[in-house]
C-alpha positions as CSV (number, residue, x, y, z in Angstrom):
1,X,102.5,-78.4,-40.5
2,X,101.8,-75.3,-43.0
3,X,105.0,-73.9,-45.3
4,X,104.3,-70.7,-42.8
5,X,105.0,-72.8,-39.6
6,X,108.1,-74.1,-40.7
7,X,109.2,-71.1,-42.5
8,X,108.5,-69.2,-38.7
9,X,110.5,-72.3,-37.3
10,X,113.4,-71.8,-39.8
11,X,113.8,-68.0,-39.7
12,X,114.1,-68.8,-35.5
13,X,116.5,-71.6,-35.9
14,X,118.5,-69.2,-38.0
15,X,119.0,-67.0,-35.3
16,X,119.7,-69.4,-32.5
17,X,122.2,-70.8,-34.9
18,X,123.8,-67.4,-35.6
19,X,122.9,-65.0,-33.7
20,X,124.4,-62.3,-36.1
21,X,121.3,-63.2,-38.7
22,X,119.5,-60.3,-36.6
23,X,121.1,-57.7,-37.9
24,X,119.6,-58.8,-41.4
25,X,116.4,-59.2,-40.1
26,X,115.6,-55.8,-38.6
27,X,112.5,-55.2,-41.0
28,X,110.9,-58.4,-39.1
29,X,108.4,-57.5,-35.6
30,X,107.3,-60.2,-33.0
31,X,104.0,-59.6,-34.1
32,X,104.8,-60.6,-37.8
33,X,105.0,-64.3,-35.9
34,X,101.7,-66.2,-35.4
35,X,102.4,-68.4,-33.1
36,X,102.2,-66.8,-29.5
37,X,105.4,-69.0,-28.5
38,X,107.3,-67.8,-31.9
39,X,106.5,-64.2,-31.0
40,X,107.9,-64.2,-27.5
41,X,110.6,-66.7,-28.2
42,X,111.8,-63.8,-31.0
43,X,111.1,-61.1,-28.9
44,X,113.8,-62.3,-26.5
45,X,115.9,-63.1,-29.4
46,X,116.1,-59.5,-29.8
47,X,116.6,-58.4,-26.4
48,X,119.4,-60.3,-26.2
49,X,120.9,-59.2,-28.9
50,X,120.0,-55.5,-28.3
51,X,121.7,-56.0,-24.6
52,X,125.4,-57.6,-25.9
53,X,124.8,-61.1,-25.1
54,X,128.4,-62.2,-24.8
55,X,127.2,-65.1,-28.0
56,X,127.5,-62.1,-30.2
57,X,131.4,-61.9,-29.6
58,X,132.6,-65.1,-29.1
59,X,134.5,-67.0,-32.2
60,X,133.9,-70.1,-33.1
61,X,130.3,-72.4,-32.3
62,X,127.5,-70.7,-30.7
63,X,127.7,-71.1,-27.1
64,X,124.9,-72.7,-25.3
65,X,123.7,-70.1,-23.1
66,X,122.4,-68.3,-26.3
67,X,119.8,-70.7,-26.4
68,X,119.2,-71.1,-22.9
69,X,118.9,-67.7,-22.1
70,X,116.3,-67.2,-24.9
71,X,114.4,-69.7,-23.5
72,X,114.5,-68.3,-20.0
73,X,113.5,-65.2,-21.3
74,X,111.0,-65.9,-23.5
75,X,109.4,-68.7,-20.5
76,X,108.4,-65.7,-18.6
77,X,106.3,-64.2,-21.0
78,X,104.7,-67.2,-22.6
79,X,103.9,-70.7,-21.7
80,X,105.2,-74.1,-23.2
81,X,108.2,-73.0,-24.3
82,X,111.3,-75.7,-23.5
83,X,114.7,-76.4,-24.6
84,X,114.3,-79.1,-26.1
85,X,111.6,-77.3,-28.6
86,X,114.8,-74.6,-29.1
87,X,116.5,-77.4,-30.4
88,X,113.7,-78.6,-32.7
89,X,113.5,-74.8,-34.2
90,X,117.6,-75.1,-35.1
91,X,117.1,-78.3,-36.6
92,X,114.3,-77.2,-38.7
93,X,116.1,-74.4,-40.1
94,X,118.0,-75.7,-43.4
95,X,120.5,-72.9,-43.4
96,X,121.2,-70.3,-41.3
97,X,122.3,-68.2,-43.7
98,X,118.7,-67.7,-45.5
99,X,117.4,-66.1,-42.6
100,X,116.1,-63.2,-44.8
101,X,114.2,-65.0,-47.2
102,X,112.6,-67.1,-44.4
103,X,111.3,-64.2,-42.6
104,X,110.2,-62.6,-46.1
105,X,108.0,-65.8,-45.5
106,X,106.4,-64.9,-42.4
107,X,106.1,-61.5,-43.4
108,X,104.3,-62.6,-46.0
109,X,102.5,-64.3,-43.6
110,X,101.7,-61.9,-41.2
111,X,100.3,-59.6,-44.1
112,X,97.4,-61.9,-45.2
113,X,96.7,-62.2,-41.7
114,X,96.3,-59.0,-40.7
115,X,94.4,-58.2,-44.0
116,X,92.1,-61.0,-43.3
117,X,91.2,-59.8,-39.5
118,X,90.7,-56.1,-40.3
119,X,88.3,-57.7,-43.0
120,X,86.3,-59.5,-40.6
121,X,86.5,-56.2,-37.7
122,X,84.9,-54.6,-41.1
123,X,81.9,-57.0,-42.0
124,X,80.9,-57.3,-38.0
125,X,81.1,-53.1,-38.1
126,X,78.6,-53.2,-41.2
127,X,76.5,-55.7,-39.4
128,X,76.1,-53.6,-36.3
129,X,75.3,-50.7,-37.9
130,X,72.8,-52.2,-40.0
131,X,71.0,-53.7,-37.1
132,X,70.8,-50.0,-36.0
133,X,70.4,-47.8,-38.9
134,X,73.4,-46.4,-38.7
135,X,77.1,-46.1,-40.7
136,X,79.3,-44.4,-39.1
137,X,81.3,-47.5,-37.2
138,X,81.3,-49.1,-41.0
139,X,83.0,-46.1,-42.6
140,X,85.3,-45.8,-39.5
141,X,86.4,-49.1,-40.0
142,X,86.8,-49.0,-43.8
143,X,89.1,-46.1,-43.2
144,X,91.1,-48.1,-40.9
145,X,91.3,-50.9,-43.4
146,X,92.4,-48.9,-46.2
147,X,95.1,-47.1,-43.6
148,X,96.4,-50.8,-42.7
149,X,96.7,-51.7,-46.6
150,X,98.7,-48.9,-47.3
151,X,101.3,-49.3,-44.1
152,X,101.9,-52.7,-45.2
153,X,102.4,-51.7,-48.6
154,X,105.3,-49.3,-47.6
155,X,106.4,-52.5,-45.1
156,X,106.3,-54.7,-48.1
157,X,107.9,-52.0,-50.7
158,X,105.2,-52.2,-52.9
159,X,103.3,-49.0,-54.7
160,X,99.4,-48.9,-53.1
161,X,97.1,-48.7,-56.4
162,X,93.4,-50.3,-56.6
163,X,93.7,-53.5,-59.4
164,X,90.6,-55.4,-59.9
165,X,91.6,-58.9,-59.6
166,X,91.4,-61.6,-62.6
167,X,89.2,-63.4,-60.7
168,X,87.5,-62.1,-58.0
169,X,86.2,-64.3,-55.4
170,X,82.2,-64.9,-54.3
171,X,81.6,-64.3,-51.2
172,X,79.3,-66.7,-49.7
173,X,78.0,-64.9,-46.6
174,X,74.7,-62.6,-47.7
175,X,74.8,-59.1,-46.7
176,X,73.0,-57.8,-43.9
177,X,69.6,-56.0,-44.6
178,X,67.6,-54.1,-42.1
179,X,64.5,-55.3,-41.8
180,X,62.9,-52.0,-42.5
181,X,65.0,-51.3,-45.5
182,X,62.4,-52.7,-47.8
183,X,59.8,-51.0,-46.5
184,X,61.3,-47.3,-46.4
185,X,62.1,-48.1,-50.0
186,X,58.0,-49.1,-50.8
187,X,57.6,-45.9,-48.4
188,X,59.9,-43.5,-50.7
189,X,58.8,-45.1,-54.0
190,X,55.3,-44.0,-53.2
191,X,56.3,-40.5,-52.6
192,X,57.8,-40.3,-55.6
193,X,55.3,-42.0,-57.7
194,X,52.9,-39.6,-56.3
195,X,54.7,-36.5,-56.2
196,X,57.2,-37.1,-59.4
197,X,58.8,-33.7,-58.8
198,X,60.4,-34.9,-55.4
199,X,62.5,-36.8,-58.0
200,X,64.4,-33.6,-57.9
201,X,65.6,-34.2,-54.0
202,X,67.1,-37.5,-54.6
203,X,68.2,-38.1,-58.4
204,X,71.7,-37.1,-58.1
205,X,72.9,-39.3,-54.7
206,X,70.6,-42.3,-55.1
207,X,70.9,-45.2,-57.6
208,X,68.8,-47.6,-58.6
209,X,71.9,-50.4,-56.9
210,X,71.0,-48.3,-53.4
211,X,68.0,-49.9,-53.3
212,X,67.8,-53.8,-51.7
213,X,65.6,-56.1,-54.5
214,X,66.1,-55.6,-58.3
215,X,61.9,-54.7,-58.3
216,X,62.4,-51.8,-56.1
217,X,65.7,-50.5,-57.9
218,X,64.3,-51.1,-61.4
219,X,60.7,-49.1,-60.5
220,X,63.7,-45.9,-59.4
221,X,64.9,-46.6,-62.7
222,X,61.6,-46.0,-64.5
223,X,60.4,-43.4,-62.3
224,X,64.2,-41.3,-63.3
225,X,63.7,-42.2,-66.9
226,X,59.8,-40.8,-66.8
227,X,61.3,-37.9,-64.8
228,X,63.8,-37.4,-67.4
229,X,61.9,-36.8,-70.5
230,X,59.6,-34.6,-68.5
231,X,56.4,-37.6,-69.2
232,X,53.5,-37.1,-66.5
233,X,53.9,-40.3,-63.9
234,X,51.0,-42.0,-62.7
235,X,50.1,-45.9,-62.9
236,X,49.4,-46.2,-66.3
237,X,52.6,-44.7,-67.7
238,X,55.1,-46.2,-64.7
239,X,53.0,-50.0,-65.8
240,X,53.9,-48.8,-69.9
241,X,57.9,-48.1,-69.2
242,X,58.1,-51.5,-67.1
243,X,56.6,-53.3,-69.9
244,X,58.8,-51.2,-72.6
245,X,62.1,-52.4,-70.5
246,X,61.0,-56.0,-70.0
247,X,60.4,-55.8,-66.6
248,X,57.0,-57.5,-66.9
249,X,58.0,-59.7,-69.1
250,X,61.0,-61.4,-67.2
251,X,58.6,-61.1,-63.3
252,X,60.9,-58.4,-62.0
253,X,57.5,-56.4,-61.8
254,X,54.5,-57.4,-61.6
255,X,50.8,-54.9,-62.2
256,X,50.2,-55.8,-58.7
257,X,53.1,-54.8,-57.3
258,X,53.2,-51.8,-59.1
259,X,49.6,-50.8,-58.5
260,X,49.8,-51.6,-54.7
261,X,53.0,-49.0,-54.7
262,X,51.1,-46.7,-56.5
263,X,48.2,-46.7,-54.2
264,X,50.1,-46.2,-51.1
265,X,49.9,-43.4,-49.3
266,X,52.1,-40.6,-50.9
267,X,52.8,-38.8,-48.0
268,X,57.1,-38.3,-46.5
269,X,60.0,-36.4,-47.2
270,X,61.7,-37.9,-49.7
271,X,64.8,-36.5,-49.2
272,X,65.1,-38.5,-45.2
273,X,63.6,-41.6,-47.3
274,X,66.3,-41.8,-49.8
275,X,69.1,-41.1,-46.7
276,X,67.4,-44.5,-45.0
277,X,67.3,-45.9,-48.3
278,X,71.3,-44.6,-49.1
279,X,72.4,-45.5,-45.2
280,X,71.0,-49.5,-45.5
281,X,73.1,-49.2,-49.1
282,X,76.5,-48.6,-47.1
283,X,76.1,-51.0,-44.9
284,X,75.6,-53.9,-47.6
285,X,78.0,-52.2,-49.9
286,X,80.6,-52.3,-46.8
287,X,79.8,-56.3,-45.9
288,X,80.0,-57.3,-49.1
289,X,83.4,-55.4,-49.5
290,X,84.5,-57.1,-46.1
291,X,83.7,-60.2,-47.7
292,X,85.8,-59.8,-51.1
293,X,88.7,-58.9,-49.3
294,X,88.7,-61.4,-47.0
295,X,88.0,-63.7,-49.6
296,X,91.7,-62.4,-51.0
297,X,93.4,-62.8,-47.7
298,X,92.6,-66.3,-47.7
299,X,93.8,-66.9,-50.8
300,X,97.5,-68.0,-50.4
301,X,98.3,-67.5,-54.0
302,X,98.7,-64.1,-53.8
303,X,101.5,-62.4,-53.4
304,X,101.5,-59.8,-50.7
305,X,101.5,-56.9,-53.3
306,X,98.2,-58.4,-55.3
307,X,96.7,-58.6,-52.4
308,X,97.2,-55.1,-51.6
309,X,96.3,-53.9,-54.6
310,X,93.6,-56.1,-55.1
311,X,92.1,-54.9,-51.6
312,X,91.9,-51.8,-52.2
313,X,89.9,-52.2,-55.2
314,X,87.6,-54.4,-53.4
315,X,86.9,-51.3,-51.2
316,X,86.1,-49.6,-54.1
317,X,82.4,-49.7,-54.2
318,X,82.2,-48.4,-50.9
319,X,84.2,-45.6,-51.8
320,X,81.8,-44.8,-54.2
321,X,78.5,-44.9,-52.1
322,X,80.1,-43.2,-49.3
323,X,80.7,-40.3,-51.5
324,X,77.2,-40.1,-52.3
325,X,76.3,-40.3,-48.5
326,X,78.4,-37.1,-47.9
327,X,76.9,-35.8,-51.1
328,X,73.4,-36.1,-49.4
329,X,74.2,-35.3,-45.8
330,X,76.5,-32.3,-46.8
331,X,79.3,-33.8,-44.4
332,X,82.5,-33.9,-45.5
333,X,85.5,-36.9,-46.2
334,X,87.1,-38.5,-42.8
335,X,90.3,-39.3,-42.7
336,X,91.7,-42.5,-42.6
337,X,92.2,-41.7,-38.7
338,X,92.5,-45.3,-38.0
339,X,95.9,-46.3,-39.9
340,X,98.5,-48.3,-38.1
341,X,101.9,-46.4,-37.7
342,X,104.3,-47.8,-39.8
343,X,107.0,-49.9,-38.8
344,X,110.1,-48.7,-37.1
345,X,113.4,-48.5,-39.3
346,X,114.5,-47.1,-42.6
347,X,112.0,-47.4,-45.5
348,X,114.6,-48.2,-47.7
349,X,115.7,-51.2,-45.3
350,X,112.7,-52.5,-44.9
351,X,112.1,-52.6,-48.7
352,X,115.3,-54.5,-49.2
353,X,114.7,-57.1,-46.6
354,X,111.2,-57.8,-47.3
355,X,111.7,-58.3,-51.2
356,X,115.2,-60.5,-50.4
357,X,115.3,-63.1,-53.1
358,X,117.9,-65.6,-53.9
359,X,119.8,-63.6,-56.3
360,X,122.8,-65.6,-58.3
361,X,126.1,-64.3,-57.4
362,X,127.4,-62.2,-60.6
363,X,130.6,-63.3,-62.3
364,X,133.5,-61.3,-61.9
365,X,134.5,-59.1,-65.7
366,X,137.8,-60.7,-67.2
367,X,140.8,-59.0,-66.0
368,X,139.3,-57.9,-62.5
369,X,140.6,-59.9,-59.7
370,X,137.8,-61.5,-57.4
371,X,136.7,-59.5,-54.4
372,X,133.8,-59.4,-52.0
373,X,130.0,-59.3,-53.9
374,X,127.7,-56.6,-52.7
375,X,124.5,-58.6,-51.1
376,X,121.6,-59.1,-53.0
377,X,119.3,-56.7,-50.7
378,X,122.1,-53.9,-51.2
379,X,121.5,-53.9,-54.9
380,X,118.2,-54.8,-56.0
381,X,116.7,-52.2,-57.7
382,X,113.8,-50.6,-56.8
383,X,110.8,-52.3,-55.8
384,X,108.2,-50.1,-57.1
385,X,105.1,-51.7,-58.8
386,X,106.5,-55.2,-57.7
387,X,104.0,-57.6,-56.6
């Protein structure tokens, strides 16, 4: 069993222990659980609690039908549920009176998750859309990503800022490439080998990284630097700045390769080339984004806010190329249409629950006759830049 399980088990044998632990725990959803049976089994917790179940009122030990009217409740939404497992969740709970620190757990928890998935919903997006040529469900799902990082940053009472992360993880799943992405970039480096001044319709949205092998982006890169100076292009002086930047030497380029590009046929519109060329970009640029930040989510070492913070500079890149796109296309920034509403209840609650920690009692100045402590989550100062 995973410290998440048993922190979900303890945070629910909290509450069927003491009941009144739910009004500390107001920050924490159903969905936050992962278990389907923890979710429903705490969804009737708060039912019952919202309706006046009579356990609320009653002195002394918790009556029984607390418990067994969770579990009827909570049976008819979900399956496998018993009393005896209620029993198994109060046991596992070391003390009741922890119940916010527990559920800081599976908030924790939850957040990791829910980066993770939207991560994946992102790479399959980019997939599709490289598969047909397009970017638009990409984008739209970056958007949404970037909208869920910065809900749960407010959840989680941390400040949203892009940190690169100390290190960043590899990906091991390759990026998807159209299969005609190399040829429309053969295609548009021909045009502009052959008409050098259609250098002008491209240069400023499309990078020598845009393009899908280092030969192809490298051959941009001499054909912007021949451009540049204002030099004539043709074979000969493309094959001498390849050789001047040790392209020829290391194999990036070969003379053949740069003679059958040159002999292509010269005829296109560069400027719907370099869009092909730009589009196949955003969809690797968004996979391989996906990737990194699932990569984070999986890493249970982080701490909510680092991997926030480090998410949203994974997402960076695509930022980048997007801008571009626009730049290219002429259409304008989309909002982050697909963020998640945030959750329901005071921000300033929601801070203070999440970011409960177990904070020593202070001692009491000479003189001052002891009295009742503030709680920890009443006092903490703000969370702002935590992670």
């Amino acid at each position: 069993m995973t410290p998440l399980q048993r922190a979900e088990q303890a945070v629910l044998g909290a509450v069927l222990l003491d009941p009144g632990q739910l009004a500390h725990l107001g920050w924490l959803a159903p969905e936050h659980f992962d278990r389907p049976v923890h979710r429903a089994l705490f969804t009737a917790l708060r039912k019952l609690h919202t309706g006046g179940h009579r356990a609320l009122t009653t002195q002394g030990p918790v009556p029984l039908s607390w418990v067994t009217d969770a579990v009827t409740e909570a049976s008819r939404h979900v399956r496998g549920l018993t009393a005896p497992y209620a029993h198994i969740l109060a046991s596992a709970c070391p003390r009741p009176g922890n119940a916010p620190v527990y559920g800081r757990m599976v908030l924790e928890g939850a957040i990791h998750r829910t980066v993770a998935q939207h991560a994946v919903r992102l790479h399959q997006a980019a997939r599709a859309d490289a598969l047909q040529g397009q970017v638009e469900g990409a984008l739209h799902r970056a958007d949404i990503l970037a909208g869920v990082l910065g809900d749960l940053a407010q959840g989680w009472g941390t400040e949203p800022r892009p940190v690169p992360a100390t290190s960043p993880p590899s990906p091991a799943r390759k990026s998807p490439v159209r299969s005609e992405a190399a040829e429309d970039e053969r295609f548009l480096l021909a045009v502009l080998a052959d008409r050098p001044k259609a250098m002008d319709e491209v240069m400023s949205w499309l990078r020598p990284d845009d393009f899908t092998g280092p030969a192809h982006g490298q051959l941009y890169r001499c054909l912007g630097a021949l451009h540049h100076r204002g030099e004539p292009v043709d074979r000969l002086t493309l094959l001498w700045e390849a050789q001047r930047r040790g392209l020829l030497a290391d194999g990036t380029l070969t003379t053949e390769d740069l003679a059958a590009i040159c002999d292509d046929v010269g005829a296109g519109d560069a400027a719907w080339l370099g869009e092909r060329v730009l589009r196949s970009s955003i969809t690797r640029t968004a996979a391989a984004s996906a990737d990194e930040v699932r990569a984070l989510a999986e890493n249970e070492a982080l701490s909510p806010g680092r991997l926030i913070n480090h998410a949203l500079h994974a997402l960076g890149p695509l930022d980048e190329v997007r801008a571009r796109w626009q730049s290219a296309t002429g259409r304008s920034p989309t909002a982050a249409s697909g963020s998640t509403p945030a959750p329901a209840g005071p921000p300033a609650e929601r801070t203070h629950a999440a970011l409960a920690r177990s904070t020593p009692k202070p001692l009491p100045r000479a003189g001052t006759p002891p009295g009742p402590v503030a709680a920890p989550a009443a006092t903490r100062p703000s969370a702002r830049g935590h992670h």
